[in-house]
mmCIF file as Biopython writes it, N, C-alpha, C and O atoms, coordinates in Angstrom:
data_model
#
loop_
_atom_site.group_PDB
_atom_site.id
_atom_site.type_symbol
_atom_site.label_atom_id
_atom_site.label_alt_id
_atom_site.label_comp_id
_atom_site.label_asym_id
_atom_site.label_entity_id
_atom_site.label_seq_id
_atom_site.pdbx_PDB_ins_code
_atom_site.Cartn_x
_atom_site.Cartn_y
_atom_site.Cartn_z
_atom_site.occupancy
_atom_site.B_iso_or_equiv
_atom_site.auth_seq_id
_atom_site.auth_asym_id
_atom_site.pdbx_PDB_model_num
ATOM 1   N N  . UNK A ? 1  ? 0.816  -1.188 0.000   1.0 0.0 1  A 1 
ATOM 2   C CA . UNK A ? 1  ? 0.000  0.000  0.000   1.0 0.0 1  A 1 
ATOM 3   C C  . UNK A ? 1  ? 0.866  1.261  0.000   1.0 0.0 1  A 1 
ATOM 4   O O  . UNK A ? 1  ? 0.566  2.341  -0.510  1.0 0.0 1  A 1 
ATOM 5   N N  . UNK A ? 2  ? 1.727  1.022  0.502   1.0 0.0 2  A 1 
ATOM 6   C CA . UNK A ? 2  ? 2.689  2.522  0.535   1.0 0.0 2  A 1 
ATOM 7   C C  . UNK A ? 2  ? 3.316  2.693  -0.467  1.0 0.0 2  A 1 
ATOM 8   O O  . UNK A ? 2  ? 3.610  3.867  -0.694  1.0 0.0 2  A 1 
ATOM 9   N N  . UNK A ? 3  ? 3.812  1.575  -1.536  1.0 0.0 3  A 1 
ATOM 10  C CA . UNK A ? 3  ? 4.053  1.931  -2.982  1.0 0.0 3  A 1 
ATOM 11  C C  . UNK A ? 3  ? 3.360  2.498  -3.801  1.0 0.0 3  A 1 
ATOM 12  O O  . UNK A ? 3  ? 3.721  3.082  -4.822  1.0 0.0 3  A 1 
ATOM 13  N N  . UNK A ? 4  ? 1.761  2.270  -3.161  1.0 0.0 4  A 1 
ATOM 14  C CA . UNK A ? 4  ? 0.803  3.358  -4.170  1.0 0.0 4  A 1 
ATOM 15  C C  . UNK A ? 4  ? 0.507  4.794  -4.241  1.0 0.0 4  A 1 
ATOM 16  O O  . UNK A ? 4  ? 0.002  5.575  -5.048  1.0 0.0 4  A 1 
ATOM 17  N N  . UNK A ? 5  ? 0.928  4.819  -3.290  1.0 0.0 5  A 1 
ATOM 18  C CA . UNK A ? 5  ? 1.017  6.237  -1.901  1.0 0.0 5  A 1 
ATOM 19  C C  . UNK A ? 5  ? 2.589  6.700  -2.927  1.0 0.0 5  A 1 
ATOM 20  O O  . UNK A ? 5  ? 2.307  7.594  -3.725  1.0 0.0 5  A 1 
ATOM 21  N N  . UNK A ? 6  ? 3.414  6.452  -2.973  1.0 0.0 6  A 1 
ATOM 22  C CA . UNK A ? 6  ? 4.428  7.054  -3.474  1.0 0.0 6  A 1 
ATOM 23  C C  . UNK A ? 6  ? 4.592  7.880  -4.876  1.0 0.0 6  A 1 
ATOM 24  O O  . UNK A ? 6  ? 4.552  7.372  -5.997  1.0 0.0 6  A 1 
ATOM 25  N N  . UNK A ? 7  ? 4.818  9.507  -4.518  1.0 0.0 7  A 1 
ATOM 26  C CA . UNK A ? 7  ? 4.589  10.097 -5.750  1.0 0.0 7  A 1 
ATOM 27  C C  . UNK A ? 7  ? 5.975  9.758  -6.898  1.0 0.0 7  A 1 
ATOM 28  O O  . UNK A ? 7  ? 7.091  9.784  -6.378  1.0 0.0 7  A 1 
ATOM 29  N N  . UNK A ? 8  ? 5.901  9.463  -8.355  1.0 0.0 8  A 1 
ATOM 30  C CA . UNK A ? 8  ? 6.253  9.142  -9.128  1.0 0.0 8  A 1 
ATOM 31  C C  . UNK A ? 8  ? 7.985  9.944  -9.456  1.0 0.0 8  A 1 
ATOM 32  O O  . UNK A ? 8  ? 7.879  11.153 -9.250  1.0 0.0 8  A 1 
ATOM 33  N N  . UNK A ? 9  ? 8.828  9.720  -9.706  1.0 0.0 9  A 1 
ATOM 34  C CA . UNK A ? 9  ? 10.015 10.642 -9.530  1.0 0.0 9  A 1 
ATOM 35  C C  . UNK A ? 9  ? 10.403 11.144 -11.403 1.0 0.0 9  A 1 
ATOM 36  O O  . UNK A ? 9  ? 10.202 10.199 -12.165 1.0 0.0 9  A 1 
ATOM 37  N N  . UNK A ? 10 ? 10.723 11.992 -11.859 1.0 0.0 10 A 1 
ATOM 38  C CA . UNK A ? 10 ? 10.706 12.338 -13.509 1.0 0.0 10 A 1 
ATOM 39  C C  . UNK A ? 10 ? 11.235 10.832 -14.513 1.0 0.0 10 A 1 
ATOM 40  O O  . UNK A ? 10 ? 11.228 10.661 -15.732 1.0 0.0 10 A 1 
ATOM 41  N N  . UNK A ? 11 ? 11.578 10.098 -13.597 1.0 0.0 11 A 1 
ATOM 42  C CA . UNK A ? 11 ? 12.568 9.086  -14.381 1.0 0.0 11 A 1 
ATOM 43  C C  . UNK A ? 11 ? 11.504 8.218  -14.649 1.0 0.0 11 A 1 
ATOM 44  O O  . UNK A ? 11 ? 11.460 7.626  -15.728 1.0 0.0 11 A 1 
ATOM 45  N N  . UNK A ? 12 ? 10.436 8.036  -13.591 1.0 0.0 12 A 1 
ATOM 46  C CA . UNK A ? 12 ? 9.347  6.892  -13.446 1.0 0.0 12 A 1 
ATOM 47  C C  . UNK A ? 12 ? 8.318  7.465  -15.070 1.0 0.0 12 A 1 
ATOM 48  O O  . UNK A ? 12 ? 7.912  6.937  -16.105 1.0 0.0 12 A 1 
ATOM 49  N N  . UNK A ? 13 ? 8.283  8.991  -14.336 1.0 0.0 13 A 1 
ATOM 50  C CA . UNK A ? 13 ? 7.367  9.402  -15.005 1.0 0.0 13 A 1 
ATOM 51  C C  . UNK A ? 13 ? 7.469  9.763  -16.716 1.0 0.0 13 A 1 
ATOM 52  O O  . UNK A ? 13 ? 6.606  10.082 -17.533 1.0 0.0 13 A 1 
ATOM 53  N N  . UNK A ? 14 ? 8.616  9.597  -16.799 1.0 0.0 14 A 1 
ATOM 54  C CA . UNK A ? 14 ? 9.440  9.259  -18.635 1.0 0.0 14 A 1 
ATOM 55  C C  . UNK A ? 14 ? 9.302  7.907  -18.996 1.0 0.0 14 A 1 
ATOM 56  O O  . UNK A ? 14 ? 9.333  7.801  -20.222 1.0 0.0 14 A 1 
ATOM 57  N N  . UNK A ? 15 ? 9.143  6.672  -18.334 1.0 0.0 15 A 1 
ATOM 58  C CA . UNK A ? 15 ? 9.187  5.434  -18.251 1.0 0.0 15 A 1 
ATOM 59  C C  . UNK A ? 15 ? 7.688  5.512  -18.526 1.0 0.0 15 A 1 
ATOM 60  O O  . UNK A ? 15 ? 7.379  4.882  -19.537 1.0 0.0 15 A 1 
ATOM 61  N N  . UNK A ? 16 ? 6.520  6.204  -17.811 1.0 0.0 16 A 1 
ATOM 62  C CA . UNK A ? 16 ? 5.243  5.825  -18.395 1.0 0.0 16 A 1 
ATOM 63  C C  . UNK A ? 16 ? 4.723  6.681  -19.713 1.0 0.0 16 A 1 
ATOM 64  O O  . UNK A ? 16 ? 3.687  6.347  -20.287 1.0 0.0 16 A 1 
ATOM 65  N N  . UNK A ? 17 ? 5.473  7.746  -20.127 1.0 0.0 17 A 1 
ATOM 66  C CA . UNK A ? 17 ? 5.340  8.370  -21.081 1.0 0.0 17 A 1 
ATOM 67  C C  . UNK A ? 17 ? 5.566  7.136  -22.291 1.0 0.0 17 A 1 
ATOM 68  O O  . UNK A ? 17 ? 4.738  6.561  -22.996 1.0 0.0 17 A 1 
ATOM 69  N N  . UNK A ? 18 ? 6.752  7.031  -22.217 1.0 0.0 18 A 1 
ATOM 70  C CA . UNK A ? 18 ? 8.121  6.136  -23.406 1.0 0.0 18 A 1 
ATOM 71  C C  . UNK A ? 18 ? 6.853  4.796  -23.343 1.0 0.0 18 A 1 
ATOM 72  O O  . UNK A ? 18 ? 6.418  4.319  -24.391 1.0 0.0 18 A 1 
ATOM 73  N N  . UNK A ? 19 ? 6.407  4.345  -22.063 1.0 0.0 19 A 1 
ATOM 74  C CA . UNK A ? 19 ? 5.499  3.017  -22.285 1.0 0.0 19 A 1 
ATOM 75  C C  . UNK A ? 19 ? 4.253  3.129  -23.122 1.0 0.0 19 A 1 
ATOM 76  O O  . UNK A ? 19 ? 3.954  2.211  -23.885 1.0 0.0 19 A 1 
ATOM 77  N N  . UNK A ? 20 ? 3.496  4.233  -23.012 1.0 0.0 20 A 1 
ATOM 78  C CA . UNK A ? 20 ? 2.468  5.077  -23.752 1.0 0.0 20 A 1 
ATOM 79  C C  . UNK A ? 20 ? 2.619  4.755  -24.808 1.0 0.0 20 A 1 
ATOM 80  O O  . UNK A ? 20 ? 1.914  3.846  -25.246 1.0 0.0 20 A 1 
ATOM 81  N N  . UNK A ? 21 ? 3.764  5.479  -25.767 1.0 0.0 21 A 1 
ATOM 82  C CA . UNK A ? 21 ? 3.962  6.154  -27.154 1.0 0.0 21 A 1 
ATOM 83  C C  . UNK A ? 21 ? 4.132  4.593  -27.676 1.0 0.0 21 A 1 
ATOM 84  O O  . UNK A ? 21 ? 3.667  4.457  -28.808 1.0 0.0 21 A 1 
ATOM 85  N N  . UNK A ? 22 ? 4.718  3.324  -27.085 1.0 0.0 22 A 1 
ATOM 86  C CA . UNK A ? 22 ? 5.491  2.551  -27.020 1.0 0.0 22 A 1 
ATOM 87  C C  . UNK A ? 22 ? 4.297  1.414  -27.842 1.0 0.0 22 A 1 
ATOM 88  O O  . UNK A ? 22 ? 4.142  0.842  -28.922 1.0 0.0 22 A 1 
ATOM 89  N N  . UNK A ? 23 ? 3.637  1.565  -26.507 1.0 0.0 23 A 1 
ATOM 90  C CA . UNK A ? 23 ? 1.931  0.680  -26.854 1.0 0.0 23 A 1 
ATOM 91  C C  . UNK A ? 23 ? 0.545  1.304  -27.717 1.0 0.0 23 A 1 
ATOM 92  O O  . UNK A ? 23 ? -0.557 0.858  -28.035 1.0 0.0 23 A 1 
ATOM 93  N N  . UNK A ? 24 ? 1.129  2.323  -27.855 1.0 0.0 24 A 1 
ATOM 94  C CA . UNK A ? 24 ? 0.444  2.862  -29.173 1.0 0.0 24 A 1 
ATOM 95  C C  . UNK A ? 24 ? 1.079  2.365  -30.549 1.0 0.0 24 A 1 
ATOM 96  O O  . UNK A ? 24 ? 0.283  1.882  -31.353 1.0 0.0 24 A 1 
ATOM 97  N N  . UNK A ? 25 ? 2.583  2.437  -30.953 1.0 0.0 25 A 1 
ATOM 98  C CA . UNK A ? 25 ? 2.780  1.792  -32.059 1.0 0.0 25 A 1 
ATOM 99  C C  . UNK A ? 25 ? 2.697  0.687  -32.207 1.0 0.0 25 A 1 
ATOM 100 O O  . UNK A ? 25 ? 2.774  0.232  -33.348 1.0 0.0 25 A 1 
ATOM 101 N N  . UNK A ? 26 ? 2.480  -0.270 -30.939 1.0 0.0 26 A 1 
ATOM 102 C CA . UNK A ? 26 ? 2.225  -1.179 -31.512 1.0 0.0 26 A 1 
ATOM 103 C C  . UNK A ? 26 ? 0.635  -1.809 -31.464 1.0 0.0 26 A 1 
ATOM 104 O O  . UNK A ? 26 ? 0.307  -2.985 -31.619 1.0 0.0 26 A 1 
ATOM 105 N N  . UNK A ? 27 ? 0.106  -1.094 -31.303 1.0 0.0 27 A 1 
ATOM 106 C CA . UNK A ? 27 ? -1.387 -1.192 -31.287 1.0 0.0 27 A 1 
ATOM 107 C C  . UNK A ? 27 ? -1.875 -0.181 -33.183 1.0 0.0 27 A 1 
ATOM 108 O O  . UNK A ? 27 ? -2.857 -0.386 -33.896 1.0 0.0 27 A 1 
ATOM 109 N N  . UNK A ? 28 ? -1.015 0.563  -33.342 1.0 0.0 28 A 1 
ATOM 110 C CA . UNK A ? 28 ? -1.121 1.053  -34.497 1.0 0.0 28 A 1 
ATOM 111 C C  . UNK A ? 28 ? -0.938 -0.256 -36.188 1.0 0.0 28 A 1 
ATOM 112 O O  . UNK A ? 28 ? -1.352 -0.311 -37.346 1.0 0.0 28 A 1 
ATOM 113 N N  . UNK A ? 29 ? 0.015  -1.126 -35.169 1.0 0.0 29 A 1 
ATOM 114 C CA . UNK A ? 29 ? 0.611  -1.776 -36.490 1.0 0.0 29 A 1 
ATOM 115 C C  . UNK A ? 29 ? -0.068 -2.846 -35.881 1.0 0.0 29 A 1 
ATOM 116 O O  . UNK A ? 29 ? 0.549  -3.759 -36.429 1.0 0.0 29 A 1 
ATOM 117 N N  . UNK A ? 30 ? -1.072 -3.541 -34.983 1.0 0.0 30 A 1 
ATOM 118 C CA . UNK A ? 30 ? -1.636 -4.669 -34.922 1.0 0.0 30 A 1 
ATOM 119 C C  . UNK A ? 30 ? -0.611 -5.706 -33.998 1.0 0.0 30 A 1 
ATOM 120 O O  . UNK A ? 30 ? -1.031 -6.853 -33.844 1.0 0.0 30 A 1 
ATOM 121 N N  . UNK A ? 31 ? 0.535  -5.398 -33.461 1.0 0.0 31 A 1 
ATOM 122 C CA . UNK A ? 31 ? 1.152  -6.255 -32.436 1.0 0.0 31 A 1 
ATOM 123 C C  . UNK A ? 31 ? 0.804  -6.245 -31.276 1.0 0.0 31 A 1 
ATOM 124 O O  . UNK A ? 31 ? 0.301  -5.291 -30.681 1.0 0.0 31 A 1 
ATOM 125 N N  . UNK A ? 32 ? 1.112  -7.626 -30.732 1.0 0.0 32 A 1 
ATOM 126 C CA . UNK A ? 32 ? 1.355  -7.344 -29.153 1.0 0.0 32 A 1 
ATOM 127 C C  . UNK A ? 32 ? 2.611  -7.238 -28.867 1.0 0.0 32 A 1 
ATOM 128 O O  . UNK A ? 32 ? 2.634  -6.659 -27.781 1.0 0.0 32 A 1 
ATOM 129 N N  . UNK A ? 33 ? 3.728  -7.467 -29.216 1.0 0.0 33 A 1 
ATOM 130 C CA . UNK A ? 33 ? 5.347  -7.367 -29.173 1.0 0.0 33 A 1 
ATOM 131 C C  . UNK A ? 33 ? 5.898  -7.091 -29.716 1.0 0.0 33 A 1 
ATOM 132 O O  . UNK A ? 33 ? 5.926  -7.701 -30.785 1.0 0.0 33 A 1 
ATOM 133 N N  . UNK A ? 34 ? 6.754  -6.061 -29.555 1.0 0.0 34 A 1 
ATOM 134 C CA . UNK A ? 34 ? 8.658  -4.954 -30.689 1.0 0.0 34 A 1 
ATOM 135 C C  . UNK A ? 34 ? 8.597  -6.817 -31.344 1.0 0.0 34 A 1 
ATOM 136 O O  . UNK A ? 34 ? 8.030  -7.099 -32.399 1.0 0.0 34 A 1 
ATOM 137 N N  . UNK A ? 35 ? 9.040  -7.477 -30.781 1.0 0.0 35 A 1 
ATOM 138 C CA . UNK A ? 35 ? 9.445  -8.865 -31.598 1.0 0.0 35 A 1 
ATOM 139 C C  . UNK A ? 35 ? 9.054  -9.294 -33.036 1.0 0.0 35 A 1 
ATOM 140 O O  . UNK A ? 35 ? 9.612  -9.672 -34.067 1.0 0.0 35 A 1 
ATOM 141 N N  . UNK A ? 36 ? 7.804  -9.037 -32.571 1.0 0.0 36 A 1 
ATOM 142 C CA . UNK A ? 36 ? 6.697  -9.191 -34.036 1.0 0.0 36 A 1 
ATOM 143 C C  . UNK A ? 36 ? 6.957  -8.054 -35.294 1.0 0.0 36 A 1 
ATOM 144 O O  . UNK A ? 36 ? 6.281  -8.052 -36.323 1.0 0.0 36 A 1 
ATOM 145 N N  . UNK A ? 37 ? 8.124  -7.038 -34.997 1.0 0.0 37 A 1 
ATOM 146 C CA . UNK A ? 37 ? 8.210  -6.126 -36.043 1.0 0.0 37 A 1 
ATOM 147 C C  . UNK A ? 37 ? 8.926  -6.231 -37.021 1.0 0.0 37 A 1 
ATOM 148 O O  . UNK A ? 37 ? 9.758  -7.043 -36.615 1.0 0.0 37 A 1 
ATOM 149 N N  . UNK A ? 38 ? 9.129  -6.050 -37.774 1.0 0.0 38 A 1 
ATOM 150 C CA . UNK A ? 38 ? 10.383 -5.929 -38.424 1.0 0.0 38 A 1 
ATOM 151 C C  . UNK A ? 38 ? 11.152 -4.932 -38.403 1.0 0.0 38 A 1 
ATOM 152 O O  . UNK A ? 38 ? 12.085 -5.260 -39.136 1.0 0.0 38 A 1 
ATOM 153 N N  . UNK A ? 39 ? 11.417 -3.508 -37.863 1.0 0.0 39 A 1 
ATOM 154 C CA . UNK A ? 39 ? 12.221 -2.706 -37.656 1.0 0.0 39 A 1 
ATOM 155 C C  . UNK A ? 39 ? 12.244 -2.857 -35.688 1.0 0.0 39 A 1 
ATOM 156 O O  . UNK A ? 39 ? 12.190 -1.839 -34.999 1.0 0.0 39 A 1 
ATOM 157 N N  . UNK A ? 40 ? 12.320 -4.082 -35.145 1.0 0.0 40 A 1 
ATOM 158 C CA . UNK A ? 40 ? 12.795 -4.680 -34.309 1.0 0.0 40 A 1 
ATOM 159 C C  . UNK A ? 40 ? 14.384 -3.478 -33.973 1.0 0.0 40 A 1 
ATOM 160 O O  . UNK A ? 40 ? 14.257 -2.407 -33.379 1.0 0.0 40 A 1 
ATOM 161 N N  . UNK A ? 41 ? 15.312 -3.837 -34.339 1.0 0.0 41 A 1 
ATOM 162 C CA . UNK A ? 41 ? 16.703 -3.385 -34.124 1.0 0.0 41 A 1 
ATOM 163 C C  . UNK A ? 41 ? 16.844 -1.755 -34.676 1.0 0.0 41 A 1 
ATOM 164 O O  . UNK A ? 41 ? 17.840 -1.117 -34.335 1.0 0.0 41 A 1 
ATOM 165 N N  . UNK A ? 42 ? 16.045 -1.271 -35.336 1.0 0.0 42 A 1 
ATOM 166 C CA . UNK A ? 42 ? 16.233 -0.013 -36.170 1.0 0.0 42 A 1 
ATOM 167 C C  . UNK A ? 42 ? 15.212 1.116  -35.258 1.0 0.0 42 A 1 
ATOM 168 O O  . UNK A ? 42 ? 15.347 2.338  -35.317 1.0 0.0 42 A 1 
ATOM 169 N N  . UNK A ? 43 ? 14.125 0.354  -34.373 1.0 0.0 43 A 1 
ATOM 170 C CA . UNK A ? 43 ? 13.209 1.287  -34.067 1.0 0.0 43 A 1 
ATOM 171 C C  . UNK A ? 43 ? 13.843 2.549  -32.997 1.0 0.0 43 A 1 
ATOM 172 O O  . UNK A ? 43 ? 14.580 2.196  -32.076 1.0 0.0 43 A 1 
ATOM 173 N N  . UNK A ? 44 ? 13.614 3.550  -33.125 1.0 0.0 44 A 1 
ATOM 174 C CA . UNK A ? 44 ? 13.724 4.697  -32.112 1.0 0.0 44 A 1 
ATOM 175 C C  . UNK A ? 44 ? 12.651 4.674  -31.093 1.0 0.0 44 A 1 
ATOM 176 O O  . UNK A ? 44 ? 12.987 4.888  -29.929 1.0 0.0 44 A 1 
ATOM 177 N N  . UNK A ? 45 ? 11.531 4.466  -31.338 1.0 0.0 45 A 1 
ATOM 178 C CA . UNK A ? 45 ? 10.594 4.101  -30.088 1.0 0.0 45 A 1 
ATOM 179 C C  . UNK A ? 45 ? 11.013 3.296  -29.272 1.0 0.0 45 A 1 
ATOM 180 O O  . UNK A ? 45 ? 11.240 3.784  -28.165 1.0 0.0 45 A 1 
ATOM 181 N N  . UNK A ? 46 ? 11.266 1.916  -29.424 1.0 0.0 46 A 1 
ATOM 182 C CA . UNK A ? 46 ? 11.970 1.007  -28.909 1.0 0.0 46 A 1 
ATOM 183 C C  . UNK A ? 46 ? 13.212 1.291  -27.879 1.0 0.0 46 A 1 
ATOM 184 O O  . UNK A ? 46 ? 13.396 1.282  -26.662 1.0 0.0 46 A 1 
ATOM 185 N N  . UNK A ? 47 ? 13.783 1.489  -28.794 1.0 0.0 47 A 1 
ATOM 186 C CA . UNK A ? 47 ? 15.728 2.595  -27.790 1.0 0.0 47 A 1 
ATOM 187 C C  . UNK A ? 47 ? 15.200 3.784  -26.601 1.0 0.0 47 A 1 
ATOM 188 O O  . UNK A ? 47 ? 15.658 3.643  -25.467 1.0 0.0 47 A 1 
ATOM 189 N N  . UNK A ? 48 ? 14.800 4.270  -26.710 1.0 0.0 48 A 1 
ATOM 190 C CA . UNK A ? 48 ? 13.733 5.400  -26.364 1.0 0.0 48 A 1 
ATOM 191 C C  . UNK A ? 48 ? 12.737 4.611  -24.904 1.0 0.0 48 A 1 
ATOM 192 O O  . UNK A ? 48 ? 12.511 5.174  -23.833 1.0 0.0 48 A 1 
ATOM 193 N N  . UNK A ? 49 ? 12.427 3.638  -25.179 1.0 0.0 49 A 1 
ATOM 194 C CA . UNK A ? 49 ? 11.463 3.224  -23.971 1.0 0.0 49 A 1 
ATOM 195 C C  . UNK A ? 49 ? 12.647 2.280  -23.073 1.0 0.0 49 A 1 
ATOM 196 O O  . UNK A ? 49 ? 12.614 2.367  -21.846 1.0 0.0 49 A 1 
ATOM 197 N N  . UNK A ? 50 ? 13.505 1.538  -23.624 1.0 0.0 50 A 1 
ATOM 198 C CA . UNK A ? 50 ? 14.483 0.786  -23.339 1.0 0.0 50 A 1 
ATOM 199 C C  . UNK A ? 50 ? 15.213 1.485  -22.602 1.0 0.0 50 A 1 
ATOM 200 O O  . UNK A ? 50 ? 15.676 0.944  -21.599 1.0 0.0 50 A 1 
ATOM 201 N N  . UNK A ? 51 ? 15.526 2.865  -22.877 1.0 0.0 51 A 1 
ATOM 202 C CA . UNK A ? 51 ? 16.549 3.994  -22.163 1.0 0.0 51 A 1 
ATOM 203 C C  . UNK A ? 51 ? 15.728 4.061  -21.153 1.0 0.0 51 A 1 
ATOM 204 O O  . UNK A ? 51 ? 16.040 3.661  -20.032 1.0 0.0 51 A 1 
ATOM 205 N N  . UNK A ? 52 ? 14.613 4.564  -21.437 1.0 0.0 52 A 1 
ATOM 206 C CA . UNK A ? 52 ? 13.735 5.271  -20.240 1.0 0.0 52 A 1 
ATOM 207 C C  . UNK A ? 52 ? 13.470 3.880  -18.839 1.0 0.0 52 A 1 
ATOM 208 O O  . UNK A ? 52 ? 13.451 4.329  -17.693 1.0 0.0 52 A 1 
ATOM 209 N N  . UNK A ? 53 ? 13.343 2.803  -18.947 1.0 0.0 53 A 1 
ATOM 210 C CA . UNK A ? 53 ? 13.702 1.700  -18.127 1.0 0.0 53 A 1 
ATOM 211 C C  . UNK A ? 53 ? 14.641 1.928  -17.277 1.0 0.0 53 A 1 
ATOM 212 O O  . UNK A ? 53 ? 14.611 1.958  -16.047 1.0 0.0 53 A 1 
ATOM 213 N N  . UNK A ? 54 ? 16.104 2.206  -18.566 1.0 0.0 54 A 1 
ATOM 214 C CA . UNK A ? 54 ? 17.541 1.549  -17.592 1.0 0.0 54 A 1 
ATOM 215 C C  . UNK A ? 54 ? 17.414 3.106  -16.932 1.0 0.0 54 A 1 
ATOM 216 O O  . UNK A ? 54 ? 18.264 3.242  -16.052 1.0 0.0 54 A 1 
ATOM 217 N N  . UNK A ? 55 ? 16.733 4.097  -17.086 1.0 0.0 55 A 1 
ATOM 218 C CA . UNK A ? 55 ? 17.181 4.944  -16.160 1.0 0.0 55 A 1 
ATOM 219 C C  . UNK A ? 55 ? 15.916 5.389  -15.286 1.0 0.0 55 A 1 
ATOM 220 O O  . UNK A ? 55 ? 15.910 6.188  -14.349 1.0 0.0 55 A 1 
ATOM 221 N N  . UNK A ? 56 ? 14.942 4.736  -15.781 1.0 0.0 56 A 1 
ATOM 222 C CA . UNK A ? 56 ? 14.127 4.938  -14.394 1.0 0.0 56 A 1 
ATOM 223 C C  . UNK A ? 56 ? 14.484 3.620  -12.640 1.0 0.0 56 A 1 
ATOM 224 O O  . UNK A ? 56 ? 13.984 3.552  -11.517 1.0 0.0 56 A 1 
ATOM 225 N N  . UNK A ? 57 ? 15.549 2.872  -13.366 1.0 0.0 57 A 1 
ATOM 226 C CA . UNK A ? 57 ? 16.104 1.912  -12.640 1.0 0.0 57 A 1 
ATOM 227 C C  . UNK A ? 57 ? 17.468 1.750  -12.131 1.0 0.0 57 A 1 
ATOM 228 O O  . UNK A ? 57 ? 17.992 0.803  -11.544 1.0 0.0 57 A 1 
ATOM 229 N N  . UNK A ? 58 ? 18.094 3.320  -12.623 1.0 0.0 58 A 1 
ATOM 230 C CA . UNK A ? 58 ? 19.363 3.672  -12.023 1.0 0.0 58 A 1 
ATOM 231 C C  . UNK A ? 58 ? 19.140 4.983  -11.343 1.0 0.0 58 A 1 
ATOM 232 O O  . UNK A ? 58 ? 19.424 5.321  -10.194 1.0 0.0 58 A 1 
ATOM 233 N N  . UNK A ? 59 ? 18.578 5.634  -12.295 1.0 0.0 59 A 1 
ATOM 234 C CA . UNK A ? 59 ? 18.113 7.303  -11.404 1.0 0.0 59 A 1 
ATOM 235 C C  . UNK A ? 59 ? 18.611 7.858  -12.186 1.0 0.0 59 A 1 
ATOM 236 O O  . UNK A ? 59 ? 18.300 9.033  -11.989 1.0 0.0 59 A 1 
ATOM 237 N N  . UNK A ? 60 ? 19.351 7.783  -13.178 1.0 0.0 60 A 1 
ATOM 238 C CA . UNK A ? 60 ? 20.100 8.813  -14.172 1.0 0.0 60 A 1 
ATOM 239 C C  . UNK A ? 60 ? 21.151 8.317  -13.842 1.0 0.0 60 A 1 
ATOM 240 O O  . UNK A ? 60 ? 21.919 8.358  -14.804 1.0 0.0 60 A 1 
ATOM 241 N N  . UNK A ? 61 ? 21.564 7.900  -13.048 1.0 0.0 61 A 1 
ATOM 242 C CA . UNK A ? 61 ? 23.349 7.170  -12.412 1.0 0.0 61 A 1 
ATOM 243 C C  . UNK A ? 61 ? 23.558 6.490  -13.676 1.0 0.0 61 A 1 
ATOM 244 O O  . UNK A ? 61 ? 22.760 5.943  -14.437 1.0 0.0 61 A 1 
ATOM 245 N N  . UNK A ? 62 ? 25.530 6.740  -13.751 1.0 0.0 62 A 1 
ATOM 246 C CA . UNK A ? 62 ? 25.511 5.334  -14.833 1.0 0.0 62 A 1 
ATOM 247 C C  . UNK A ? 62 ? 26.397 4.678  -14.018 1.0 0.0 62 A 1 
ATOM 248 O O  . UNK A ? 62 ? 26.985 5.250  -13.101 1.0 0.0 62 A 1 
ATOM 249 N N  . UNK A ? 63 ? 26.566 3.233  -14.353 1.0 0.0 63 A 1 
ATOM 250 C CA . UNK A ? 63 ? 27.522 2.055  -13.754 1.0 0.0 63 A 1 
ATOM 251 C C  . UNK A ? 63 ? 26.805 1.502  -13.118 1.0 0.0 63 A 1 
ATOM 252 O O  . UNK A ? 63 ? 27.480 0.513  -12.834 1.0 0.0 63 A 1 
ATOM 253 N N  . UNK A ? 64 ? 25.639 1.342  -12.516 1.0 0.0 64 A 1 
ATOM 254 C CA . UNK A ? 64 ? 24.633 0.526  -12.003 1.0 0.0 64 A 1 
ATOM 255 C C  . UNK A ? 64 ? 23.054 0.467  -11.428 1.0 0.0 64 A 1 
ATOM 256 O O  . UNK A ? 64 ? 22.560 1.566  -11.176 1.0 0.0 64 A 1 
ATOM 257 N N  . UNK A ? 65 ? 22.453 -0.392 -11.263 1.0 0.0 65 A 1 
ATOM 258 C CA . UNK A ? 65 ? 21.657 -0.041 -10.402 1.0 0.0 65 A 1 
ATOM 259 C C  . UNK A ? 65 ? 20.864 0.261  -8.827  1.0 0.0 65 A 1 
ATOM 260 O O  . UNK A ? 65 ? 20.851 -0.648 -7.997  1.0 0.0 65 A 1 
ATOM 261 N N  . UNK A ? 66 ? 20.457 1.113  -8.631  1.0 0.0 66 A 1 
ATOM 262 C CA . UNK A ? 66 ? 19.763 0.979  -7.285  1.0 0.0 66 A 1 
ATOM 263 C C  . UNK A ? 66 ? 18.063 0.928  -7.249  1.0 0.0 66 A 1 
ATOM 264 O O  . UNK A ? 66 ? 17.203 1.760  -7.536  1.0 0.0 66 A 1 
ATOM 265 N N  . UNK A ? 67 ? 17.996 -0.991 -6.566  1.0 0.0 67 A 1 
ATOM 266 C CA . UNK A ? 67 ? 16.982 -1.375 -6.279  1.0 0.0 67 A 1 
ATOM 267 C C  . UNK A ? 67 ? 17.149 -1.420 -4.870  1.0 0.0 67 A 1 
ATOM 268 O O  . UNK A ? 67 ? 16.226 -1.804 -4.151  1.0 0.0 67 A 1 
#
């Protein structure tokens, strides 16, 4: 319950943006998974939501994470 209670920090809140834009293209092109694409390795949406992860899961830090 207190995780719900917790307000969101800019890193979280880029992570649900990047997830947004993320599940719209692929609701645009009829997938449920980047896998199913063929610009798989080329996509910028993709890199873009992938970034927004590793740094809503470091804090902006680089060299590791803090969980």
């Amino acid at each position: 319950m207190a995780e719900e209670l917790k307000q969101k920090d800019k890193f979280e809140l880029e992570l649900d943006a990047k997830l947004e834009i993320l599940r719209s293209c692929q609701e645009q092109k009829g997938l449920k998974s980047c896998f199913e694409c063929e610009n798989l390795f080329e996509c910028d949406t993709r890199k873009n939501y992938v970034d927004a992860v590793y740094n809503s899961m470091s804090k902006g830090d680089t060299g590791g994470f803090d969980f």
